[in-house]
TORKOL-4160 file (C-alpha; in steps of 0.2 Angstrom, whole numbers, padded with zeros to 4 digits, m for minus):
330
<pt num="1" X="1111" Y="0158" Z="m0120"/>
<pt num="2" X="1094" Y="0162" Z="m0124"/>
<pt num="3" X="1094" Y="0159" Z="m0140"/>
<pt num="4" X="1102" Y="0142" Z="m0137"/>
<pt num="5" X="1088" Y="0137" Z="m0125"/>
<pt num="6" X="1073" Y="0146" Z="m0138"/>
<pt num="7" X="1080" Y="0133" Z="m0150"/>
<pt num="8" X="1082" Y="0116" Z="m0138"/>
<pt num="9" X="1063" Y="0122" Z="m0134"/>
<pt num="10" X="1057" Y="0123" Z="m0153"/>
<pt num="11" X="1068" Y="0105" Z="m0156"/>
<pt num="12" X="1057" Y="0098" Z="m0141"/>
<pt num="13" X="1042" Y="0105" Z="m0147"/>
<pt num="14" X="1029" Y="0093" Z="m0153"/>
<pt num="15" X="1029" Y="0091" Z="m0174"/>
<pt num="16" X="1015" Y="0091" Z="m0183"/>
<pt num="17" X="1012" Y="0074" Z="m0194"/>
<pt num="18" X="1019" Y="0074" Z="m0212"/>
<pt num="19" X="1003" Y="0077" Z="m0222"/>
<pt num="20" X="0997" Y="0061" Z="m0232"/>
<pt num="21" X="0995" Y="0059" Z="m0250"/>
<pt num="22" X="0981" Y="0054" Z="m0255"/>
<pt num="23" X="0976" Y="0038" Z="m0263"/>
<pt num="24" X="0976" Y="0040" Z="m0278"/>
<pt num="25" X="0960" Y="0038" Z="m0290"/>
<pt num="26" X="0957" Y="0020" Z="m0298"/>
<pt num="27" X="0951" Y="0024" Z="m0315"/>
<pt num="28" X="0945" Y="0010" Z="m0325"/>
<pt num="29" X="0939" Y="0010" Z="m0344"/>
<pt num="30" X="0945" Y="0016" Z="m0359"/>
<pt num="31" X="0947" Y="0033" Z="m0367"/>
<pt num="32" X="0930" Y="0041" Z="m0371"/>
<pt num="33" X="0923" Y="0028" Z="m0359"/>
<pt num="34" X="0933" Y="0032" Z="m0342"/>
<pt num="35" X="0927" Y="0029" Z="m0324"/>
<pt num="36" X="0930" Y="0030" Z="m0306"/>
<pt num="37" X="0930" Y="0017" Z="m0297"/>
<pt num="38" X="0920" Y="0022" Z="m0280"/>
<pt num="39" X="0926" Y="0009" Z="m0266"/>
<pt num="40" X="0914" Y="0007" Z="m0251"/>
<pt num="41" X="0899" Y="0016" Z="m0261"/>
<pt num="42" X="0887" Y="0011" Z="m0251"/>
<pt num="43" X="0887" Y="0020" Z="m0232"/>
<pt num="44" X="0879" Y="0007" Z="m0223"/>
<pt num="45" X="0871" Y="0007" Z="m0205"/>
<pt num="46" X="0881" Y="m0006" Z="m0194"/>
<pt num="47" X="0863" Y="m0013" Z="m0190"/>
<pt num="48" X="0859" Y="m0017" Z="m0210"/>
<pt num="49" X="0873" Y="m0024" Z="m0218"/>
<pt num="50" X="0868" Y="m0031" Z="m0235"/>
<pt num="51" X="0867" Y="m0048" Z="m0234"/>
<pt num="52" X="0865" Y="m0060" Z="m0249"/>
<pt num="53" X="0865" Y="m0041" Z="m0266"/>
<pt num="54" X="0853" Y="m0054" Z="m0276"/>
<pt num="55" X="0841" Y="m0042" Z="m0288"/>
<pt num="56" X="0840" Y="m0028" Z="m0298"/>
<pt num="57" X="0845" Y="m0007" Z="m0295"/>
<pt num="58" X="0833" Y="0005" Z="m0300"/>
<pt num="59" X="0834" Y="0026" Z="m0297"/>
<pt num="60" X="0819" Y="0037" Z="m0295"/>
<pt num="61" X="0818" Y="0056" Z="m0301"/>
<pt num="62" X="0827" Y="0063" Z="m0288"/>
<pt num="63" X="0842" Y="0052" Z="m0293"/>
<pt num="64" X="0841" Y="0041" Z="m0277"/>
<pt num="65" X="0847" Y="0023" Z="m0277"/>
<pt num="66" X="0836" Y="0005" Z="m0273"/>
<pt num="67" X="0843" Y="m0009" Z="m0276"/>
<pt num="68" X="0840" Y="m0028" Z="m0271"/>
<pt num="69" X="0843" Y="m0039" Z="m0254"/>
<pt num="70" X="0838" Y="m0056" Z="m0251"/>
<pt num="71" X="0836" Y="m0048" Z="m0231"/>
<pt num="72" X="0822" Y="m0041" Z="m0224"/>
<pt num="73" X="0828" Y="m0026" Z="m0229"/>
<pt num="74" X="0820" Y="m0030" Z="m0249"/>
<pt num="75" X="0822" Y="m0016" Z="m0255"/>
<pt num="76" X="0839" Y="0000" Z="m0249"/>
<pt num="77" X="0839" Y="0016" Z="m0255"/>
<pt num="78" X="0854" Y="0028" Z="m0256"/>
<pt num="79" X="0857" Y="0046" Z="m0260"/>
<pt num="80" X="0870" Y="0048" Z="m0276"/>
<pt num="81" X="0884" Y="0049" Z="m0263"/>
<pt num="82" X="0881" Y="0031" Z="m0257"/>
<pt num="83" X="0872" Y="0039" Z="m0241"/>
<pt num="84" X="0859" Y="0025" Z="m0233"/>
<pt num="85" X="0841" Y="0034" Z="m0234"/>
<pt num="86" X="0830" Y="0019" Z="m0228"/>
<pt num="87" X="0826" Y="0001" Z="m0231"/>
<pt num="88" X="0809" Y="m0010" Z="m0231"/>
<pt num="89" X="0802" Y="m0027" Z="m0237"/>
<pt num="90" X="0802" Y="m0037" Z="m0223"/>
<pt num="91" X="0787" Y="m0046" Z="m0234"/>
<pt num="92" X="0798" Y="m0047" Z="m0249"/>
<pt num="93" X="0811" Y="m0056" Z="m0242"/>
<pt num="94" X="0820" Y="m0068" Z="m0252"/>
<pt num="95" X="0815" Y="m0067" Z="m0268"/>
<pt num="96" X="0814" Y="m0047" Z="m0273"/>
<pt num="97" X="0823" Y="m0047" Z="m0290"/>
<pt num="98" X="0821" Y="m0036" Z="m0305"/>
<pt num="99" X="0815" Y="m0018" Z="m0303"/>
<pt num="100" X="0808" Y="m0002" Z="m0313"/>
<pt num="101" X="0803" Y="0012" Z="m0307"/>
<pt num="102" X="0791" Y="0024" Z="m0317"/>
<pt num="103" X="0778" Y="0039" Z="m0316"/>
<pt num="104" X="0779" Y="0058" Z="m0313"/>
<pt num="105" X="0789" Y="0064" Z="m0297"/>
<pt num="106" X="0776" Y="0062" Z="m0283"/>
<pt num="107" X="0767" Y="0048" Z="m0290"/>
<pt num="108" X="0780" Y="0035" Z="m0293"/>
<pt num="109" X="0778" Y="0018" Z="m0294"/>
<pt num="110" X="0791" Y="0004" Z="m0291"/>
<pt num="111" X="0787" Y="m0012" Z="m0299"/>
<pt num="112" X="0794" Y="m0027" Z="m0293"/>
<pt num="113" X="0798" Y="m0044" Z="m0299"/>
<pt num="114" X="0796" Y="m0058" Z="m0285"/>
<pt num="115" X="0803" Y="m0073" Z="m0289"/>
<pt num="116" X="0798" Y="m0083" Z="m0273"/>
<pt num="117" X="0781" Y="m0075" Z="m0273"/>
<pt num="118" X="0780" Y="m0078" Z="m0290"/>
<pt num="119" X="0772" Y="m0062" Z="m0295"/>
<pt num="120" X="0774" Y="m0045" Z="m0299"/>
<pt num="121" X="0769" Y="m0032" Z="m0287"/>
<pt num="122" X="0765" Y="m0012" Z="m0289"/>
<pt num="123" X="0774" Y="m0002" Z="m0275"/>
<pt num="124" X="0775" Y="0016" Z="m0267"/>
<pt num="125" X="0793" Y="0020" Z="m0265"/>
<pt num="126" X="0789" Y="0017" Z="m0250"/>
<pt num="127" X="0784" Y="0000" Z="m0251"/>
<pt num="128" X="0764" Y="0000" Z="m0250"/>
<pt num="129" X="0757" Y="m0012" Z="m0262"/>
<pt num="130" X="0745" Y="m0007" Z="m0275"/>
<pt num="131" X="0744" Y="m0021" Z="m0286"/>
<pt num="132" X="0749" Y="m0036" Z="m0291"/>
<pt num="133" X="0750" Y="m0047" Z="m0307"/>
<pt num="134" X="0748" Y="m0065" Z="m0302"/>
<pt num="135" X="0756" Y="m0081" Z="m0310"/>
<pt num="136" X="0750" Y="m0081" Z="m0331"/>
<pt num="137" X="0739" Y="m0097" Z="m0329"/>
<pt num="138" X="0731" Y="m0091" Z="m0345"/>
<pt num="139" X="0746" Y="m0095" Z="m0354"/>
<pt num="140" X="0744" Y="m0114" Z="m0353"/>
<pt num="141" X="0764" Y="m0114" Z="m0351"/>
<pt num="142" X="0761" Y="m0117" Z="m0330"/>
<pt num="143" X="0751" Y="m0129" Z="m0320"/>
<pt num="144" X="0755" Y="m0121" Z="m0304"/>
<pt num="145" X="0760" Y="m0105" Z="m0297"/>
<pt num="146" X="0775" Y="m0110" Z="m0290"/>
<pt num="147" X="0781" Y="m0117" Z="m0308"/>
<pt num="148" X="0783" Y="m0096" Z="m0312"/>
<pt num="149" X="0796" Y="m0087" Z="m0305"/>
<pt num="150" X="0798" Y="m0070" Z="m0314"/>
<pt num="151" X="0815" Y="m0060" Z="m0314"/>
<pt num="152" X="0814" Y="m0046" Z="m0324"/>
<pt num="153" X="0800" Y="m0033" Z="m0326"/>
<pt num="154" X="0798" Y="m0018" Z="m0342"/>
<pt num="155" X="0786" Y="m0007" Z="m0343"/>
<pt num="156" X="0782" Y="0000" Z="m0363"/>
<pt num="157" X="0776" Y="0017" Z="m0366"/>
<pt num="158" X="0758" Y="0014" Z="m0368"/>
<pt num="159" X="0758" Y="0004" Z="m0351"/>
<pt num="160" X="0760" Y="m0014" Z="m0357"/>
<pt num="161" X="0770" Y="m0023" Z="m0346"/>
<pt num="162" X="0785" Y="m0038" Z="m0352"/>
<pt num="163" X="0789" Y="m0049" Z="m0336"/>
<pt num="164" X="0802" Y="m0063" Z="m0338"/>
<pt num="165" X="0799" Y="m0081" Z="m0330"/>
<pt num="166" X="0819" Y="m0081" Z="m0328"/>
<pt num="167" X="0822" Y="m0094" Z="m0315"/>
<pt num="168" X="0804" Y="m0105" Z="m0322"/>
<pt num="169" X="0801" Y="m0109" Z="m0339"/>
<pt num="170" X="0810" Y="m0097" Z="m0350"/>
<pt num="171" X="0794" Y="m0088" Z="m0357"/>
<pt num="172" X="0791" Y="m0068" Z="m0357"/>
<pt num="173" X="0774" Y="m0064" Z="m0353"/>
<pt num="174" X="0765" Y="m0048" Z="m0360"/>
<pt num="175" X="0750" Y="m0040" Z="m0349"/>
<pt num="176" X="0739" Y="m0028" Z="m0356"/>
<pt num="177" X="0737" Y="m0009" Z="m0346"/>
<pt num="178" X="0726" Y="m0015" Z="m0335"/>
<pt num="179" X="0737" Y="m0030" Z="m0328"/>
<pt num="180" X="0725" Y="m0043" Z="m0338"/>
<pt num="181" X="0736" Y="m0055" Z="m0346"/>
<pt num="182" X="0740" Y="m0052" Z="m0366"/>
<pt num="183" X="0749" Y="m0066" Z="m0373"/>
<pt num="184" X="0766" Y="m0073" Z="m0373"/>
<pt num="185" X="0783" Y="m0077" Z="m0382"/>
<pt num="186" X="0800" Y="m0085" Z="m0382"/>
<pt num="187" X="0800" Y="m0103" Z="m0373"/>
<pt num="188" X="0813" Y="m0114" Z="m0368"/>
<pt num="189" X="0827" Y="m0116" Z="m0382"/>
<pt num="190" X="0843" Y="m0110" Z="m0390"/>
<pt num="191" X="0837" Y="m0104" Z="m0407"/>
<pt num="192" X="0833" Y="m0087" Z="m0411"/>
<pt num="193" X="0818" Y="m0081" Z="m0403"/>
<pt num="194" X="0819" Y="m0095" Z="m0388"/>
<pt num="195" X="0829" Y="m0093" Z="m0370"/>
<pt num="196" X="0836" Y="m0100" Z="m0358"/>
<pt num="197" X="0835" Y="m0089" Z="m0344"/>
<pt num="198" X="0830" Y="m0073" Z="m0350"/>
<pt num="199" X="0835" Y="m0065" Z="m0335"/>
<pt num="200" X="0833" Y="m0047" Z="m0338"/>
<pt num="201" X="0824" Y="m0033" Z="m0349"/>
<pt num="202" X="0824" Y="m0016" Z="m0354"/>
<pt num="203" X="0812" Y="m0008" Z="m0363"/>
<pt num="204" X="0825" Y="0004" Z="m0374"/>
<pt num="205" X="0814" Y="0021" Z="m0377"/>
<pt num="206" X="0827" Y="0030" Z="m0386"/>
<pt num="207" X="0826" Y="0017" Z="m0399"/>
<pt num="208" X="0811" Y="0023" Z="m0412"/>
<pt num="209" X="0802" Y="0013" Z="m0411"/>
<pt num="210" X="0804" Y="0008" Z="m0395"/>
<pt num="211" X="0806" Y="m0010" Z="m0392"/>
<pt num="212" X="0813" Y="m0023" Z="m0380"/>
<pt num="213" X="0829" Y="m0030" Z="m0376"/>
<pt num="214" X="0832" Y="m0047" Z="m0366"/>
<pt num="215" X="0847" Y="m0053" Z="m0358"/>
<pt num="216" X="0845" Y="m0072" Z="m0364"/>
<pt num="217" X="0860" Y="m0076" Z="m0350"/>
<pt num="218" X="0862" Y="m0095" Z="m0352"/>
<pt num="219" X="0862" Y="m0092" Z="m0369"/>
<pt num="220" X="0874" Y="m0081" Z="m0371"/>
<pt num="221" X="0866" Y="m0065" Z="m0380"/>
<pt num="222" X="0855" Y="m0051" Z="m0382"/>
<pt num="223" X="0840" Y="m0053" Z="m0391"/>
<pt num="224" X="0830" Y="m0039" Z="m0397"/>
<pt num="225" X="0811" Y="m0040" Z="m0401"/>
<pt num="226" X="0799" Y="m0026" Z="m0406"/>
<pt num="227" X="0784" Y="m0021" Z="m0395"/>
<pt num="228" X="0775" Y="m0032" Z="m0404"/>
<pt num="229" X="0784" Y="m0047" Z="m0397"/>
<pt num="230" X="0793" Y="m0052" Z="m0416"/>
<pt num="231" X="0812" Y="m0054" Z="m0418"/>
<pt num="232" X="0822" Y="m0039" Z="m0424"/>
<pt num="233" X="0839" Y="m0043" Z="m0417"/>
<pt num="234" X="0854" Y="m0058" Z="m0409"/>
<pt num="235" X="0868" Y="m0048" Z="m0401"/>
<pt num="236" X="0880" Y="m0066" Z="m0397"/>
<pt num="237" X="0895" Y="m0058" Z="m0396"/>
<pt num="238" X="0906" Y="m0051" Z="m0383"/>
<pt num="239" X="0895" Y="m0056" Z="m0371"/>
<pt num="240" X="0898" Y="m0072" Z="m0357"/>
<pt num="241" X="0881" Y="m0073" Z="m0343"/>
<pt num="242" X="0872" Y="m0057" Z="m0348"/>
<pt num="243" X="0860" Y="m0055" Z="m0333"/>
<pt num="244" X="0852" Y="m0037" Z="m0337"/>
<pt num="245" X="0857" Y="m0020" Z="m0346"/>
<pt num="246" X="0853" Y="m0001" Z="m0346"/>
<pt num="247" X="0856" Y="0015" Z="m0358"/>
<pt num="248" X="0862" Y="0030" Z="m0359"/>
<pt num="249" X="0863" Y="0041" Z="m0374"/>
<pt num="250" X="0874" Y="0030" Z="m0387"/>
<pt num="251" X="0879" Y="0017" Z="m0374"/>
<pt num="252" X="0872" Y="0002" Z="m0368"/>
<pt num="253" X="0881" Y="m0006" Z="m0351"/>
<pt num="254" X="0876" Y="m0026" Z="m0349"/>
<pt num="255" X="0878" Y="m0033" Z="m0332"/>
<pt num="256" X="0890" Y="m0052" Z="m0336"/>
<pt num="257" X="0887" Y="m0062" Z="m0320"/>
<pt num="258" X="0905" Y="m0070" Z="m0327"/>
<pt num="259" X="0913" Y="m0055" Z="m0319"/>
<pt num="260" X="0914" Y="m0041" Z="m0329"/>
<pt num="261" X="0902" Y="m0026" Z="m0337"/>
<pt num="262" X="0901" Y="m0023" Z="m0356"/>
<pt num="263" X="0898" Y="m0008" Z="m0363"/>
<pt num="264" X="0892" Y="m0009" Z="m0381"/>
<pt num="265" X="0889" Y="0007" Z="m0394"/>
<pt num="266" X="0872" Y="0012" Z="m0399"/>
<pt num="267" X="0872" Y="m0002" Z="m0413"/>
<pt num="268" X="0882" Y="m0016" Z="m0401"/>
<pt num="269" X="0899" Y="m0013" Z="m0408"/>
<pt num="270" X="0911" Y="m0017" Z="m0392"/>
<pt num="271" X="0915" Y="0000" Z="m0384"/>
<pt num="272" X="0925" Y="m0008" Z="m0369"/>
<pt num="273" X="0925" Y="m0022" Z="m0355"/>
<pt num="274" X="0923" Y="m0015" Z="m0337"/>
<pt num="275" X="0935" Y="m0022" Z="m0322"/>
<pt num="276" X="0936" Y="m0039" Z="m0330"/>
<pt num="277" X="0937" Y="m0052" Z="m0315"/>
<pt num="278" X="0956" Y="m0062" Z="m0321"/>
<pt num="279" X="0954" Y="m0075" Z="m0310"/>
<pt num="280" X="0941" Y="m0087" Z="m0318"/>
<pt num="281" X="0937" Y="m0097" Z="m0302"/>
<pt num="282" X="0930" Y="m0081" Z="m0294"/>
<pt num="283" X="0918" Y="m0077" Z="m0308"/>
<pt num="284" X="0898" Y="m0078" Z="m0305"/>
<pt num="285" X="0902" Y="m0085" Z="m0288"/>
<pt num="286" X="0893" Y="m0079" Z="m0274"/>
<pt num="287" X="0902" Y="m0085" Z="m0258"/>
<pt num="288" X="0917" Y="m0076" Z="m0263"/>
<pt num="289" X="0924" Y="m0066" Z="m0244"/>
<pt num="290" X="0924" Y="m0050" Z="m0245"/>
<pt num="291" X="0945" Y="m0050" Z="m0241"/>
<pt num="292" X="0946" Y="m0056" Z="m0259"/>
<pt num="293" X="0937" Y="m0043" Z="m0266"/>
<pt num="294" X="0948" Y="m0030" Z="m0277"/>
<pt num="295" X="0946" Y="m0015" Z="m0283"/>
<pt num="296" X="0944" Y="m0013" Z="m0301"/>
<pt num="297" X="0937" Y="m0030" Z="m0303"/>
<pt num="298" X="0920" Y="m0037" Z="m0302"/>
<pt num="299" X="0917" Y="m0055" Z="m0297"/>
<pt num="300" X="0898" Y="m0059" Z="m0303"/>
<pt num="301" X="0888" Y="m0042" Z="m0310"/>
<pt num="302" X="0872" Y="m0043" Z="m0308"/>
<pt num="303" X="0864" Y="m0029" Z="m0312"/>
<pt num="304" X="0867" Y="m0012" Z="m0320"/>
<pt num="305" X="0861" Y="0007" Z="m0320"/>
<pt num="306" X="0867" Y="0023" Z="m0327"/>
<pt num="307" X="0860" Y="0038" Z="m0320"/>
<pt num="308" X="0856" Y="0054" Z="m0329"/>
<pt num="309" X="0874" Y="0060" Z="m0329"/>
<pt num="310" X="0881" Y="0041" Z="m0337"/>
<pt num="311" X="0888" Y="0035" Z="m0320"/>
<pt num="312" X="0886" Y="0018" Z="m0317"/>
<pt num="313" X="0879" Y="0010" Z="m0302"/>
<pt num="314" X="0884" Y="m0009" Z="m0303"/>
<pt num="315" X="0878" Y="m0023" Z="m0291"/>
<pt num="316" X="0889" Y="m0042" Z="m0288"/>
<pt num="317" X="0878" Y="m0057" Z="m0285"/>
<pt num="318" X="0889" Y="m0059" Z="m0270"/>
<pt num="319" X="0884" Y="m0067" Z="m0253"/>
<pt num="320" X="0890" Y="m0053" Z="m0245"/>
<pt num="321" X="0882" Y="m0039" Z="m0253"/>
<pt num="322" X="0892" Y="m0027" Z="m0265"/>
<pt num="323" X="0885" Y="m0012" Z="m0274"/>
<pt num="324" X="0899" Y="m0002" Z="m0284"/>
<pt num="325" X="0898" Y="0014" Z="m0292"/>
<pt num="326" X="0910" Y="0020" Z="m0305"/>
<pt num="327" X="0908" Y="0038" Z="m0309"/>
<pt num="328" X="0910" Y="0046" Z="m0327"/>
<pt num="329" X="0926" Y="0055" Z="m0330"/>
<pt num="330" X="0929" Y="0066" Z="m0346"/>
């Protein structure tokens, strides 16, 4: 009897829950050029949503994350794990776009290109201005401020700095170490050497000698120039609305606003095409709801950054907001 009644009591007892599998990891890529796909990244506070993910990403040299808003909060930074660390630029409200940070650990400067301000400004990490490069009326190309609306801002090694007038007239500007302005190149135009929309630049370091790359989006392409502002390169293929790029060892990642990321071999040879948006109405859109967004497809990339260890941070013109990160795999 008793053991009757010790088994009725264990057949009653409360069961613990059948243990869930876990979901299994999304990997995207191809071999030797694998990722995993992070959903939700980005731990944000319920009082600073995103909003409107319209600019560029940057890290500083403790491997922390800023990237872009069109919000009062200009400028979010996150720790690796998508941890939210703080946010500022309530002045740069609509209109931060293209960032770089630079300089020892320390002393780093962020430098920022504003497209409604129409300048490029010098910045603490935490958001104190030091400088500012105004609107290159020097250039002739401008007959107002307002006509210059810079996306894209490079640094070179011996402190020149290349700013893109992206959403303005289609020229790069160069400004001499001390911010005075240099010269510039490029100009409206579909041949070699023009733009149309150079919306983004990097100033490839690894290259020797050095020189820089600009995303000509609404032409299609790459175009690589040496330091001294002369054509070396066309990369036109593979390539849809490239808005900016970044490198890592022997790979170059190009954000394609037309919903995808590209990732090109040290001398631009195709390497693989990152969560390819499949339906074409959703690419480089930004009212896309955020119930239609999939994992393991992009809708309108943005802007790209590896870190030191080749993870990819990768940001959706999306109205929104969307920062993804897709983690390097063996």
């Amino acid at each position: 009897m008793i053991h009757w009644i010790c088994s009725i009591a264990l057949c009653l007892a409360p069961q613990a829950p059948a243990a869930q599998p876990a979901s299994p990891e999304l990997i995207v890529g191809v071999e030797g050029a694998r990722f995993a796909w992070s959903s939700n990244w980005a731990k944000l506070p319920e009082a600073k949503p995103f909003g409107n993910t319209h600019g560029g990403i940057a890290l500083d040299s403790k491997g922390r994350v800023y990237v872009n808003t069109d919000t009062e909060s200009a400028v979010m930074v996150f720790e690796p794990d998508g941890s939210f660390v703080k946010a500022w630029g309530k002045e740069f409200r609509g209109g931060a776009h293209g960032m770089q940070i630079l300089g020892q650990p320390g002393a780093e400067v962020l430098i920022l290109a504003h497209t409604s301000r129409h300048e490029v400004v010098g910045l603490t990490l935490d958001g104190q201005v030091l400088w500012t490069i105004p609107w290159p009326k020097e250039s002739g190309h401008y007959a107002k401020a307002e006509e210059f609306n810079p996306t894209a801002v490079a640094m070179a090694p011996d402190g020149r700095v290349f700013v893109a007038d992206g959403y303005g007239k289609s020229w790069v500007h160069v400004f001499n170490k001390d911010r005075s302005y240099h010269s510039s190149f490029g100009g409206p135009g579909s041949e070699p050497g023009k733009f149309q929309t150079p919306h983004g630049l990097m100033i490839d370091t690894q290259h020797e000698p050095a020189r820089l790359i600009v995303a000509d989006r609404e032409n299609h392409r790459l175009q690589i120039f040496g330091l001294d502002s002369k054509l070396v390169e066309v990369i036109d293929h593979d390539l849809r609305r490239p808005c900016g790029l970044s490198r890592h060892g022997d790979r170059f990642a190009v954000a394609d606003l037309a919903g995808r990321v590209t990732l090109f071999d040290k001398d631009f040879k195709l390497v693989a095409q990152l969560c390819d948006q499949p339906d074409e109405k959703l690419r480089a859109q930004n009212g896309v709801p955020r119930e239609a967004f999939k994992d393991g497809e992009f809708i309108s990339p943005h802007a790209v950054r590896f870190d030191a260890e080749g993870n990819l941070y990768v940001m959706d013109w999306v109205s929104t907001g969307r920062v993804t990160k897709l983690t390097r795999k063996p």
